[in-house]
Every structure is written in structure tokens, then in C-alpha cells.
C-alpha positions, 0 to 999 in steps of 0.5 A: 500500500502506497503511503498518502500525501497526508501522510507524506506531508506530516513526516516532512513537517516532524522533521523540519520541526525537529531541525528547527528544535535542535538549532533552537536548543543549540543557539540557546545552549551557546547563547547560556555558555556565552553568558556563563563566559561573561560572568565568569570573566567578570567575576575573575576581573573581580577578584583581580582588582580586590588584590590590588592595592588602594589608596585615597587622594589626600592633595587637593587633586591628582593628575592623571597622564596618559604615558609615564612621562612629562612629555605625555599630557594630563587628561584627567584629574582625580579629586580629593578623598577619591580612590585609585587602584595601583596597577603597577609602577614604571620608574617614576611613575604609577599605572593606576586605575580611578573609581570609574575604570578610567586608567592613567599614569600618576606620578610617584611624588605626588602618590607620595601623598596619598594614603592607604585605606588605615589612613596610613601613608603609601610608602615606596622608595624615590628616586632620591635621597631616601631610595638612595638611603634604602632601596633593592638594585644598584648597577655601576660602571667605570674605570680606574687602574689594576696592578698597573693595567687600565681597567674597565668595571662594571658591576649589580649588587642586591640590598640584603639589608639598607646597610649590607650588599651582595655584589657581583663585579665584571671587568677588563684590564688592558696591560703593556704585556698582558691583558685579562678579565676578572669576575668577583662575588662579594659584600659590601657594607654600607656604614651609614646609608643614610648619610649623602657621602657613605663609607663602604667596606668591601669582603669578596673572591673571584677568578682572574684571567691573563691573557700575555700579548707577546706569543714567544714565552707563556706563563705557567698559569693563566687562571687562577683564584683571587681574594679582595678586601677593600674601601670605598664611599658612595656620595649621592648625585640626584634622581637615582644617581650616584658616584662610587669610588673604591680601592681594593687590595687583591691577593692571587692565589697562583699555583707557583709557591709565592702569591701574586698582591695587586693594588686596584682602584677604580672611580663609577658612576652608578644608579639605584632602584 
């Protein structure tokens, strides 16, 4: 028996309404995962600015830049008593965020002012004489002489305290008849940090490398182990400069019987942050 129209019609009407019900079904289940998404997405931004630190405007007003530079134009003022989230710091400046979700660049002097939600001050080391004082970095470089040699030095050192310093020295010395490099890891006490001109107390080891300009005749050894101990002080210039002066007495522990003393002092100019 040959089926009717009827009933043809009607099978095909089934299937276009289950088609229809499933591409129904699916666009609704994305459109719930995009929304789930969206909260989720919203509830992580969430939990991120609850971590970030906030501080209250104390100054009458603080100026909002668009980059971290003078060179880069005020766009938008903060108003006393206002909050501001801080997003992180580069150098002299802040990337913050403001209570409306606009974002710009403070600058660190005038977040110096601000305070904390204990009404506590927001304190963080300057470029200037209190980060000179107390701060985490310093990088050098500079010159002098090395057992009669022409030196070039450069050096980083880590605050473990405000007054006591690891350091780690790299340089190169240029003799009439021999060059060579030379790596040292030591400390470096700081006397008086806080003071414009402070003394410094220097404790370390390292290797030295010969290298003799003349091919004829080679020493017997051309590495070997040295020890230092030294002298020096530090006198802040501005900003995040300052100069540095040391003089070190170097022993060379040679594998012949009798050690090598060499004098060295070098003049650099450094920064901190």
C-alpha cells in the first residue's frame, strides 16, 4: 500500500520541526555558555582588582597622564578623598586605575601623598635621597687602574639589608704585556646609608684571567683564584644617581709557591632602584 500525501506531508513537517528544535536548543545552549563566559570573566576581573592595592587622594587633586612621562599630557584629574587602584609602577611613575575604570599614569611624588585605606601613608622608595638611603638594585660602571693595567668595571649588587650588599663585579684590564678579565662575588657594607657621602667596606673572591700579548714565552698559569678586601664611599648625585669610588687590595692565589698582591682602584658612576 502506497503511503498518502497526508501522510507524506506530516513526516516532512516532524522533521523540519525537529531541525528547527535542535538549532533552537543549540543557539540557546551557546547563547547560556556565552553568558556563563561573561560572568565568569567578570567575576575573575573581580577578584583581580580586590588584590590590588588602594589608596585615597589626600592633595587637593591628582593628575592623571596618559604615558609615564612629562612629555605625555594630563587628561584627567582625580579629586580629593577619591580612590585609585595601583596597577603597577614604571620608574617614576604609577599605572593606576580611578573609581570609574578610567586608567592613567600618576606620578610617584605626588602618590607620595596619598594614603592607604588605615589612613596610613603609601610608602615606596624615590628616586632620591631616601631610595638612595634604602632601596633593592644598584648597577655601576667605570674605570680606574689594576696592578698597573687600565681597567674597565662594571658591576649589580642586591640590598640584603639598607646597610649590607651582595655584589657581583665584571671587568677588563688592558696591560703593556698582558691583558685579562676578572669576575668577583662579594659584600659590601654600607656604614651609614643614610648619610649623602657613605663609607663602604668591601669582603669578596673571584677568578682572574691573563691573557700575555707577546706569543714567544707563556706563563705557567693563566687562571687562577683571587681574594679582595677593600674601601670605598658612595656620595649621592640626584634622581637615582650616584658616584662610587673604591680601592681594593687583591691577593692571587697562583699555583707557583709565592702569591701574586695587586693594588686596584677604580672611580663609577652608578644608579639605584
Amino acid at each position: 500500500m502506497e503511503p498518502s500525501i497526508t501522510t507524506t506531508h506530516s513526516r516532512q513537517l516532524r522533521r523540519i520541526s525537529l531541525a528547527l528544535s535542535l538549532v533552537v536548543a543549540c543557539f540557546l545552549s551557546a547563547t547560556a555558555l556565552a553568558k556563563e563566559t561573561e560572568a565568569e570573566k567578570a567575576a575573575r576581573e573581580q577578584a583581580a582588582q580586590e588584590k590590588l592595592l588602594q589608596v585615597f587622594i589626600s592633595e587637593p587633586y591628582l593628575e592623571l597622564s596618559t604615558g609615564p612621562g612629562r612629555g605625555y599630557p594630563v587628561f584627567r584629574v582625580v579629586e580629593r578623598d577619591a580612590s585609585v587602584d595601583v596597577l603597577f609602577r614604571r620608574t617614576d611613575w604609577f599605572k593606576v586605575r580611578d573609581e570609574h575604570g578610567v586608567e592613567g599614569w600618576a606620578r610617584a611624588r605626588d602618590m607620595r601623598r596619598a594614603k592607604l585605606a588605615d589612613g596610613s601613608p603609601f610608602v615606596f622608595n624615590l628616586g632620591d635621597r631616601d631610595g638612595f638611603t634604602s632601596h633593592e638594585w644598584e648597577i655601576g660602571i667605570g674605570g680606574g687602574d689594576y696592578g698597573g693595567a687600565n681597567l674597565i668595571n662594571a658591576y649589580g649588587a642586591y640590598s640584603l639589608t639598607d646597610n649590607m650588599k651582595v655584589e657581583l663585579t665584571l671587568s677588563q684590564f688592558l696591560g703593556n704585556s698582558s691583558n685579562g678579565y676578572k669576575a668577583e662575588l662579594g659584600l659590601a657594607h654600607v656604614i651609614v646609608p643614610e648619610w649623602r657621602i657613605s663609607p663602604i667596606l668591601e669582603l669578596g673572591t673571584g677568578i682572574v684571567y691573563v691573557e700575555p700579548r707577546a706569543t714567544i714565552v707563556l706563563p705557567e698559569d693563566r687562571t687562577d683564584q683571587t681574594a679582595y678586601v677593600g674601601a670605598g664611599f658612595r656620595f649621592y648625585l640626584t634622581r637615582r644617581f650616584f658616584v662610587r669610588a673604591d680601592y681594593r687590595w687583591h691577593t692571587i692565589f697562583t699555583s707557583r709557591d709565592d702569591n701574586q698582591e695587586l693594588e686596584e682602584w677604580k672611580v663609577l658612576i652608578a644608579c639605584f632602584f
